[in-house]
N, C-alpha and C positions, 0 to 999 in steps of 0.2 A: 466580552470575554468571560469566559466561567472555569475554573481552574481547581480542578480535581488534584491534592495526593494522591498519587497510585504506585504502590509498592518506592514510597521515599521521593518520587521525581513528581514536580508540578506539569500534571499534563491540560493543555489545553482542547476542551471541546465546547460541541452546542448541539440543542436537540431543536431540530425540525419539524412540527406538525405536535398535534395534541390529544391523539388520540389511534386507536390501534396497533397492527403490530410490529415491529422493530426492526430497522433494518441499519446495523453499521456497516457506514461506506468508507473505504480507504481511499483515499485519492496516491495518485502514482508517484515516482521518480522520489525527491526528496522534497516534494512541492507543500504547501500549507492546504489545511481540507477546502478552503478559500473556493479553488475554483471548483469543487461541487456544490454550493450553495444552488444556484440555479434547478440542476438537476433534483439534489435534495426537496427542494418546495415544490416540485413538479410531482414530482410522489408522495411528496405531504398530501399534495389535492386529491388525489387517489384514497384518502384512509389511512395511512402510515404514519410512524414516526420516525424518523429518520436521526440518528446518530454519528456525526462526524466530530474528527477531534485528530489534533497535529501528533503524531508520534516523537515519543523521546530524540531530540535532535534536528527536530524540525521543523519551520510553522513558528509558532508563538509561544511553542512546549519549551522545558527546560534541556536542553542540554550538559550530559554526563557523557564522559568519553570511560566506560568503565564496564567489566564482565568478557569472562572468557568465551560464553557463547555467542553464535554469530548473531548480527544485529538487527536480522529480521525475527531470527527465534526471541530474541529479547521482547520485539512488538509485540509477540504475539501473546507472551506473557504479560506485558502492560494490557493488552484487549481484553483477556480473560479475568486481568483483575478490575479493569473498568467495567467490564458487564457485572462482575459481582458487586461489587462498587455501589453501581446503582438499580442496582437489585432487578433484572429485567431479561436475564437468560431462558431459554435458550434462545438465540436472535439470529434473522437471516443478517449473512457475513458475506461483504463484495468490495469490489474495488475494482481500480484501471490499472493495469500493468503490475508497476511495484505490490499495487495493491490487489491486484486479484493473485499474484503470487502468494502474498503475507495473506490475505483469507483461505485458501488451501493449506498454509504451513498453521494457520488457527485448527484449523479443523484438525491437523493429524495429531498439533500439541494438543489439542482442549475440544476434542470431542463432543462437551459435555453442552457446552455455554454454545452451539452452530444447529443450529434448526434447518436453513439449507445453504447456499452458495449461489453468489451471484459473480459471473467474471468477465470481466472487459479485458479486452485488449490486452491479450497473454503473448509474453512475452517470448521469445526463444530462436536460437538460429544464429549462426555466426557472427552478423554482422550487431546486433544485440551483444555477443558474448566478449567481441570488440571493444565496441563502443561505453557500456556502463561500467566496468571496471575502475579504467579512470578517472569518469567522473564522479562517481561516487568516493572512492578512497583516493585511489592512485597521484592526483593531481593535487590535493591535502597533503597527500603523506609528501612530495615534493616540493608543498609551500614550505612546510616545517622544517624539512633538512634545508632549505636554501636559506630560510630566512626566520625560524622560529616561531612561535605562537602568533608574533605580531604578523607576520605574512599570510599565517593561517585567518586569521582575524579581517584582513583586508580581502580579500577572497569574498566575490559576489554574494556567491550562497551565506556565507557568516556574518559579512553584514546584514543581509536581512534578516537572520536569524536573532542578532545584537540587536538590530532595531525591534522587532518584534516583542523582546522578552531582554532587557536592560540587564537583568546578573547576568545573560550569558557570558558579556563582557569581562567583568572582573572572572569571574570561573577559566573562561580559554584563558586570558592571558597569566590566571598561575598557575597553567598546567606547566609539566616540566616538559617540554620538547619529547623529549626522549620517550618520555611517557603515551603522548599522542601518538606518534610513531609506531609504538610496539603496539597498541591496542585497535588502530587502523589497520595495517599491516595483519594482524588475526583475522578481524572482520572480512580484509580481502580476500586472505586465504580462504575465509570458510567460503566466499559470494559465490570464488569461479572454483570451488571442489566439485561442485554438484554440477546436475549435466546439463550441454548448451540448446540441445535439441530431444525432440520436439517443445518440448516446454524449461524454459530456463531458469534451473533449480528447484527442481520437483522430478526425479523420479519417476520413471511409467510403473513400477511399482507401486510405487505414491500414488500417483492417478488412479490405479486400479483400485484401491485399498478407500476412495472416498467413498460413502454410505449414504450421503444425504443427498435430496435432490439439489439438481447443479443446472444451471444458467450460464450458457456461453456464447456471449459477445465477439464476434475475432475482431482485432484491430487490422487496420490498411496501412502500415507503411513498413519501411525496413525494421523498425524495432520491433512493430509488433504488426508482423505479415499474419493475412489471415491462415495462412497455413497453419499457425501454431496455433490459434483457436480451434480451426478445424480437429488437429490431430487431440488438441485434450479433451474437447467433446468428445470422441473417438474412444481416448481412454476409460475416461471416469464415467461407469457407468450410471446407467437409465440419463444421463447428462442431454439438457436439451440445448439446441442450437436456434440461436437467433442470429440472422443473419439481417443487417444493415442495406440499404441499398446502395454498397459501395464497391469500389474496385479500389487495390493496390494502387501504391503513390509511390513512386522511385524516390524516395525522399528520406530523410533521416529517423525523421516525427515527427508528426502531426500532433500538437499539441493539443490537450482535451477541451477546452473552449471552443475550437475549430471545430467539434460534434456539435456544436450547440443546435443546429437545425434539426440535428437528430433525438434530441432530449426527449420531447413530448414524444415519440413512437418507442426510447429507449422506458421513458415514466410507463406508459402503458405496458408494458412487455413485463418489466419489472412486476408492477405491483397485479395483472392476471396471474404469475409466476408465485407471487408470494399467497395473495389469494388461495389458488389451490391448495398452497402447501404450510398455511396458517397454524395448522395444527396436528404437524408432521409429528 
């Protein structure tokens, strides 16, 4: 474990590979960068180095439940101050799902530090705009009024986040309730402001307005139907499509481990993608 300060909060990352050009990977959902490892060293052997690391509240990272803006714009500011951080910008910026969303919200915040984009499994479409709400905040924010810090604390996701990283522990439990509440309750507001189709919270304005070249994986299942890969390649121009050899899954999710047969054709696709665009 290697633990960066970045703007006051202990984030946890690791670099991959020892040599070329850079690529931070977000992994999805609220998941630890844990299950990209695999992937990551598949692209290490390509030439790369690969950058992943847990986002504030996640993973092995510290957990603060604090800031008016919504809690992906917050990532994307911890991203842009990690790339400075370790001195290595402009870098290709990717991710699955949560994470290929929060690599396009990098790009519109922090222009500066994205050399191109790479996107898996984009999320958007009703039954997405359903589903993540809840689990992200919604089901939180009714641990806390049912039962206070301590319910929120017992809650799948916190304890692993408590096992991961020990102060989380003492931290949630003197939060004041009320306090957790109002600052989830924002976050939610901002999650489902933005729109739920074609791509969920991102703007076709947004899409349009991306500048660097762009890589687009679609996901197969209800969260992330490849329609909504299809349609942001679609948007975001000169954006190339790579297509998987799958079909739709009637399913909820398919969790990113379940790609794993697909890694080495996803490593190669990647790093010919980064290749070209090395010195965009």
């Amino acid at each position: 474990m290697t633990i960066a300060n970045i703007r006051g909060i202990n984030l946890n990352y690791e670099v991959i590979g020892t040599s070329g050009p850079w690529l931070l990977l977000i992994s999805g959902g609220r998941r630890a960068y844990r299950e990209f490892v695999p992937l990551a060293m598949k692209i290490a052997d390509e030439g790369f180095r690969v950058l992943l690391h847990d986002r504030r509240n996640t993973g092995a990272s510290q957990i603060v439940i604090e800031g008016e803006q919504g809690e992906e714009e917050i990532w994307t500011d911890d991203i842009a101050a990690l790339i400075e951080h370790l001195g290595i910008g402009p870098v290709f910026v990717g991710g699955a799902s949560s994470g290929a969303r929060t690599s396009m919200l990098t790009y519109l915040r922090h222009p500066k530090v994205v050399r191109a984009l790479i996107l898996m499994r984009v999320t958007g479409g009703a039954f997405a705009a359903g589903r993540l709400p809840p689990m992200y905040y919604g089901d939180l924010i009714r641990a806390a009024r049912e039962g206070g810090m301590a319910a929120v604390c017992a809650t799948e996701q916190y304890q692993e986040r408590i096992a991961a990283y020990p102060p989380n522990g003492p931290y949630l439990m003197g939060l004041d309730p009320e306090h957790y509440i109002r600052v989830m309750s924002n976050w939610l507001r901002i999650f489902t402001s933005g729109p739920v189709a074609p791509v969920m919270g991102v703007r076709e304005d947004q899409l349009r307005a991306i500048a660097v070249p762009t890589l687009v994986v679609p996901g197969n299942d209800k969260t992330h139907a490849s329609a909504s890969g299809e349609a942001a390649a679609r948007l975001i121009p000169g954006a190339e499509l790579f297509a998987l050899p799958i079909e739709d899954q009637d399913v909820p999710l398919i969790p990113f481990p379940e790609w794993a047969p697909h890694e080495p054709a996803l490593a190669l696709a990647f790093a010919a993608f980064m290749q070209r665009h090395a010195h965009h």
